[in-house]
Structure formats: structure tokens, C-alpha cells
N, C-alpha and C positions, 0 to 999 in steps of 0.2 A: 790476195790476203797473205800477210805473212807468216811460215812457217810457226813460230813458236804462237801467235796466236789461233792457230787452227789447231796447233795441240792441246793449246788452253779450254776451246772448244770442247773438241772431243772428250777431253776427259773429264768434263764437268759429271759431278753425280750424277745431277740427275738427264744429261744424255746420257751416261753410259747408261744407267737402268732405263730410259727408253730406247733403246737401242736392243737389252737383252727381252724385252717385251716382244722385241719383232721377232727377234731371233727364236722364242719360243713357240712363239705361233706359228712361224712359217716355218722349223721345226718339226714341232709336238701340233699337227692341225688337228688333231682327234679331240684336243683337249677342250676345243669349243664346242662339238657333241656331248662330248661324258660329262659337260656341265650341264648342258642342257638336256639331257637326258634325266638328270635328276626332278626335273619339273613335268616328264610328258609321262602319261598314263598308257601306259601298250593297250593296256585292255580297252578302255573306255576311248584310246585313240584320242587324247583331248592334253590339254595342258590344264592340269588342275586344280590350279592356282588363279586364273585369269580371270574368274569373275567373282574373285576374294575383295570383301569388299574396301580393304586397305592399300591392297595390289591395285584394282580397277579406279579407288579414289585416288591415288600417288599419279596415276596414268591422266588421267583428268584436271588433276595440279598443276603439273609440270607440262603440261599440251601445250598452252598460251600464256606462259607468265610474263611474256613482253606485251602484252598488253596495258596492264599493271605496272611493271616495270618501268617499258620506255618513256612513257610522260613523267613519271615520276622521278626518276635520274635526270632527267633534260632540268625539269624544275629545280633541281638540288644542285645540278652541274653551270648553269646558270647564276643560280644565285647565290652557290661557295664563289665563285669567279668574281661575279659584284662587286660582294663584301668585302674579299679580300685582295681585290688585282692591287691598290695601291700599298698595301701591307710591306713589309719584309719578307726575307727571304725564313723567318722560322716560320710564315703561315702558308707554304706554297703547300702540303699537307691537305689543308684548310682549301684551298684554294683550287687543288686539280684532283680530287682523291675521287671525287662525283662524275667527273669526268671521262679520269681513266675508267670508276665501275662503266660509263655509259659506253665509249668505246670499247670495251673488253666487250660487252655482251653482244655489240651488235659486228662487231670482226669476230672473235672466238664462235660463240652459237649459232650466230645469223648467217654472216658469209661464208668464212671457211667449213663448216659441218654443214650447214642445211643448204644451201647454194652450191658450194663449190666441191667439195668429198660428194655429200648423198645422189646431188643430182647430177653427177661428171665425172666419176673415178670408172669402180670395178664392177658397179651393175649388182651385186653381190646380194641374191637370194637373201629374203629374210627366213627363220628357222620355221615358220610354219607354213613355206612354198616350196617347201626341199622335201623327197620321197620319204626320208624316214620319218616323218610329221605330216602326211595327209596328203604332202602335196607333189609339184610336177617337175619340180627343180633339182640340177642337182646341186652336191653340198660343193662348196667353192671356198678355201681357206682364204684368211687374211689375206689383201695386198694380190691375190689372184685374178687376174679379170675374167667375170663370169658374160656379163651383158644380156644377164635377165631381166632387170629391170632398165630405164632410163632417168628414172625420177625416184623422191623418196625409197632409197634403196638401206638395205641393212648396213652398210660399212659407212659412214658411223655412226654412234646414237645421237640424235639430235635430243631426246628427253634427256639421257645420260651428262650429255653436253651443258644442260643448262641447270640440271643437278651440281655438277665440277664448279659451273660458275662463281658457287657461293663460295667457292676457295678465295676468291676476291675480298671476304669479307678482314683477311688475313691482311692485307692493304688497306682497306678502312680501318681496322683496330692496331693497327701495327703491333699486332700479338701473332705469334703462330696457333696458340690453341687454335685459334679460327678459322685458320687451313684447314686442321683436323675437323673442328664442324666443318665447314664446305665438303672434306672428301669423305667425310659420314653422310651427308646428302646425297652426294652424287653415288657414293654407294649404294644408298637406300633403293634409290632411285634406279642404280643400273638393276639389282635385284626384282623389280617390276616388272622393266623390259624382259628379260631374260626368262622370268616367272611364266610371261604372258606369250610367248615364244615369238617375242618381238623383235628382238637381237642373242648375237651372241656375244659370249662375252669377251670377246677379242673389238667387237666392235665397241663394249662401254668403254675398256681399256685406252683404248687412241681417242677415243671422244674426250677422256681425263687430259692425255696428253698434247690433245691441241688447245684445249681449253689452258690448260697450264703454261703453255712456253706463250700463248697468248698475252696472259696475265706479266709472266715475266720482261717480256719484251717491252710491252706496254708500261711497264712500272718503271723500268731505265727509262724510257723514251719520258715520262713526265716526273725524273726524278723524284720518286718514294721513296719511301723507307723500307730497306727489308726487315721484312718482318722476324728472318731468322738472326738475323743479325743486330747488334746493340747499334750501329752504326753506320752511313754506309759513304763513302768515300768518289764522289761522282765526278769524279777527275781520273778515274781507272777506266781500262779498258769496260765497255758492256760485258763481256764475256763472264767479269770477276762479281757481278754482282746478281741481287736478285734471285737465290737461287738458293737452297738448302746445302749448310752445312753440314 
């Protein structure tokens, strides 16, 4: 790779702010405790929130929405492609937007977080298998390899994960308001996990950020519109595009 485009890289927004994400965690590790400290009862030894029934109904939402989902994008991504494959080039929008949502959700939530990070990284203690929450583990920061678990492990959120997803919606609507709905979801939603001492919040955090450079990649690669942008110029490098100004 060429020099000035690795610079171009790096200094994108929004890697340099996921970049200082890492940096704070692996850091400030305490700071995924004192969050989650604010949800655990000392006395009662419990997380007090977890069988709220907004908390526990959000938990039961977002468990399986590829159920729902995947048939439902396959039909949509199918039959924008139909419609419009012999079209112009002003309906390719039209034409792959169902698409990119069905790839995004099933690389972004499916492979990379619940395949490839949960069950293959750091092993990484969820908060209520760790001594200061009831259980036998110890606490292990971001990006640390613990190898308490194998499978379904807390690094990263796979519910979080498919909360972030609706940031997609910001590519179906080519508005950004609609990023903001998707990361007030995946917000919502990382607040559940975290509520119910399911993750912590270093793990909804990078569950955002794979889901996101997901989305971005996937948006150049099927030519979209960014949605921050009035226009976008698909003749530039990948690097200059898709991405918040």
C-alpha cells in the first residue's frame, strides 16, 4: 500500500476515534467495572435490572431477529435486483441497497461478532462469571486473552451487534438522521446487555465498531450513497468515502 494512502487511512475520523476507543480501554480497564457497577446490587448480590420487564423484553427482541430478517432481505434483495438490473445507472440504489442490508447483517453480526470475535478471540469472562459479580472468573480487559470461555464469550456483543445494525438504515434512506436511529438502537440495546450483567461496555463498544466499518466497506464495495455526504464521487480512492464528515 502506498504511503499517502495509508495516511489517508489513518486519519480518517472515524478510525482515529476508533482507535482512541482502544486506547481508552486498554488504558482506563476499570472503566468497564464502574459502569457496570452501577447496575449490580452489593447487598442483594444480583443485577437489578435483569428481570425488568423492558430490559428482559429488549433481551428477547434482539436474541433472533435473523429469523425475520434473513428471509425477508433475501425477498427484497432478489426482487430490487429483478426489477431493476436492466435499469440505469440512477437505479443501482434501487437495485443493491437490499442487498448490501442482507450482506451487512449476515458478515457484520453473523460471521465477524458471533462466529469469528465470540467464539475465537480472547475467551473473555462475561460480568456475571467474574468474582466481583457472584462468580469464578477473573476480570480480564478488552483485547486481553483470558480463555475462560470457548464459545459465546463476552468480547463482543453479539445483541449490541445487531442493535448497531440498524445504522444501515442510514443507506436505505440515504439520510443520516437514520444512523442516529440505528445508534439509538444499538444503544438501547447495548444498555440491556450491560443492565443484565451480560457484557461490558467495552464489549457493546467494538460490537458498534465492527458493525460500522462493516456497513462502510460494504457501501463502497456496492457503490451507495453516503449518506453524510450530498454526493459521492466513485472514482476516488475507497478510503475517501463512506464515512462521516
Amino acid at each position: 500500500m502506498h504511503a499517502d494512502k495509508l495516511k489517508r487511512i489513518i486519519t480518517r475520523k472515524d478510525v482515529m476515534l476508533c482507535a482512541l476507543c482502544a486506547l481508552v480501554f486498554t488504558t482506563y480497564p476499570q472503566l468497564d467495572l464502574m459502569v457496570t457497577n452501577w447496575f449490580y446490587d452489593t447487598t442483594e448480590q444480583t443485577f437489578y435490572l435483569s428481570r425488568h420487564w423492558l430490559v428482559h423484553g429488549l433481551y428477547i427482541l434482539f436474541a433472533k431477529p435473523q429469523i425475520v430478517l434473513l428471509p425477508l432481505l433475501m425477498f427484497l434483495a432478489l426482487y430490487g435486483y429483478l426489477k431493476y438490473r436492466k435499469k440505469d445507472a440512477t437505479k443501482r440504489h434501487k437495485k443493491y441497497v437490499c442487498t448490501f442490508l442482507l450482506v451487512s447483517l449476515i458478515i457484520g453480526p453473523g460471521l465477524i461478532v458471533n462466529e469469528l470475535i465470540k467464539n475465537n478471540s480472547v475467551g473473555r469472562a462475561r460480568p456475571v462469571h467474574i468474582e466481583q459479580y457472584g462468580g469464578d472468573a477473573q476480570f480480564t480487559p478488552a483485547f486481553v486473552y483470558s480463555g475462560y470461555c470457548q464459545t459465546n464469550c463476552s468480547f463482543v456483543s453479539g445483541h449490541a451487534a445487531v442493535g448497531f445494525y440498524f445504522i444501515g438504515l442510514a443507506w436505505l434512506f440515504r439520510r443520516k438522521d437514520a444512523f442516529y436511529l440505528g445508534l439509538a438502537i444499538g444503544i438501547l440495546v447495548s444498555f440491556t446487555r450491560i443492565a443484565k450483567g451480560g457484557h461490558f461496555l467495552s464489549d457493546t463498544v467494538f460490537a458498534f465498531w465492527v458493525v460500522y466499518f462493516t456497513n462502510v466497506l460494504l457501501a463502497y464495495w456496492f457503490r451507495l450513497e453516503n449518506p453524510f455526504r450530498q454526493s459521492v464521487q466513485y472514482n476516488q480512492p475507497m478510503i475517501t468515502s463512506n464515512a462521516p464528515s
